[in-house]
N, C-alpha and C positions, 0 to 999 in steps of 0.2 A: 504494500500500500504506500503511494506516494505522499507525505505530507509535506510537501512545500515545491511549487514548479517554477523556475526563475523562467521571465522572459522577456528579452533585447526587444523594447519597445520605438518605433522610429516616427516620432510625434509630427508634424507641419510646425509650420512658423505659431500660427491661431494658437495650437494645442499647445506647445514648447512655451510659450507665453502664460496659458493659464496654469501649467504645471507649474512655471518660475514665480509665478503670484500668488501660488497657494503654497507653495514651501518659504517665499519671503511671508505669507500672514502666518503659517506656523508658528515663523522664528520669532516673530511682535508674540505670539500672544505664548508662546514658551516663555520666554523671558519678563513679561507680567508676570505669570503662574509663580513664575523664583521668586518676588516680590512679594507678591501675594502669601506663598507660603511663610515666606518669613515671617512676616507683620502677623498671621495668625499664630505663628508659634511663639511671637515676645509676648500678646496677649492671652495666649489659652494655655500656654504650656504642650502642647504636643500637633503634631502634625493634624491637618484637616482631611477628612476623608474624599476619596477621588469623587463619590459622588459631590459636595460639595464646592472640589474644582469644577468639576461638569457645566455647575451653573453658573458660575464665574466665567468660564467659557462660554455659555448660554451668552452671558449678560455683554460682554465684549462685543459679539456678532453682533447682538441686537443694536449696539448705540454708534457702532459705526460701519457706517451704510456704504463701504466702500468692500468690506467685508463681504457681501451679502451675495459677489458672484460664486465663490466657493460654496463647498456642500458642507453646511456647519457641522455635523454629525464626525465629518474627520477632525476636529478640536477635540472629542474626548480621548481620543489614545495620549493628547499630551500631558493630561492631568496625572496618565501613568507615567510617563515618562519622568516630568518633574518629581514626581513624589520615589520614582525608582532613583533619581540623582539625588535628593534628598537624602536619603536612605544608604545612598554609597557613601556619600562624603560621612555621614553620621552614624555609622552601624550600630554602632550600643546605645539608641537614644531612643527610648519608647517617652517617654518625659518627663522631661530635667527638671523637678521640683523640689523642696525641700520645702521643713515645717521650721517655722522662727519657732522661740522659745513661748511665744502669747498664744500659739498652735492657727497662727494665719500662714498660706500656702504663698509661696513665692520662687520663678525662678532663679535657679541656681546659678546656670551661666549659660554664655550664648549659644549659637548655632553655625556652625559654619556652612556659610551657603554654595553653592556650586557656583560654577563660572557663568555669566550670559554667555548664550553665543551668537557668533557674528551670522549676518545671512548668508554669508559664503560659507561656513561650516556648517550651514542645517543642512543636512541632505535628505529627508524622506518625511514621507504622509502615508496615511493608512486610510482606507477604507474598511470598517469595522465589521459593515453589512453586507451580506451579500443582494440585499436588495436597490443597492448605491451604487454599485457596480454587476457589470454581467460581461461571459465571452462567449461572443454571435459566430455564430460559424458557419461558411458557405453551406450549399442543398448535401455537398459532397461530405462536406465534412472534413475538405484537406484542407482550408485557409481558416486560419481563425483571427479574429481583430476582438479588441478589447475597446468594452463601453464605461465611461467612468460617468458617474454625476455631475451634472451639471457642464460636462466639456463639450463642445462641438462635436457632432462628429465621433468616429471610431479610432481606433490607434493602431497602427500595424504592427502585429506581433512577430517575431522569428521564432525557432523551437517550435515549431508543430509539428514536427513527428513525437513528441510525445504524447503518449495518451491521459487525458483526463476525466478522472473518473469521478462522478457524482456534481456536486455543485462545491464549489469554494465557498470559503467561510468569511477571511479579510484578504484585501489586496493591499499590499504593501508596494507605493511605487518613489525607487531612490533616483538620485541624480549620481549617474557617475563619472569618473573621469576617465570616461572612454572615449570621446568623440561630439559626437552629433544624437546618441541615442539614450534614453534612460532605461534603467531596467524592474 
């Protein structure tokens, strides 16, 4: 059983554009999230849950409307991602609090936060659903192109002679430095 099928996507200009606008809004609203989680953890004492990011992500989309061409629903993988760099830089930190001697809760000491990063160093978005993305396949069945949310149009895939079996779950699509194509 295969779980995971890499495939050399070869986008148009249109497409390569809304790919590179959806991975620059990742990088904006990743780099909130690092914020964000700070600020909740000097006030509550311990990280916030990814649901919680979620709607922070929610709330971002919603107030700016330049956002709005991307398919919001790929902003929840970030909420994992920051709370998985959170979690690396601070392994032993379920939450840093102590009891003063009057028995009021206070914490202890900070947090070390992970790095922003630059939009040149984001490289990938997810698609979580397999209802946001699908792969259309000629009558034949030998060509297949790849449909993502909200993109123009289909994407040209390579790697089809591999077989695919059943439906996909997430599509993960990177930017790499290969050329002209993402995979």
């Amino acid at each position: 059983m295969i779980r995971a099928v890499r495939m050399r996507l070869h986008p148009n200009s249109g497409q390569r554009r809304f790919i590179d606008e959806t991975i620059r809004v990742h990088c904006y609203v990743y780099n909130a999230l690092i914020t964000a989680v700070g600020l909740y953890f000097e006030s509550n004492g311990h990280y916030p849950s990814e649901n919680q990011l979620n709607r922070v992500c929610t709330r971002i989309w919603k107030n700016v409307p330049s956002f709005h061409g991307i398919y919001q629903n790929t902003m929840n993988c970030i909420s994992k991602r920051v709370l998985r760099a959170y979690r690396k830089c601070n392994p032993s930190v379920r939450t840093r609090t102590y009891t003063d001697e009057d028995g009021s809760a206070g914490i202890a000491f900070g947090l070390t936060r992970p790095r922003f990063k630059k939009p040149g160093r984001y490289k990938s978005f997810e698609y979580l659903s397999n209802r946001s993305f699908s792969i259309v396949s000629d009558a034949k069945g030998r060509r297949r192109w790849l449909k993502l949310g909200k993109m123009d149009g289909t994407l040209r895939c390579y790697n089809q002679n591999t077989p695919i079996d059943g439906i996909p779950k997430t599509c993960t699509v990177s930017r790499e430095n290969c050329g002209t194509h993402c995979e």
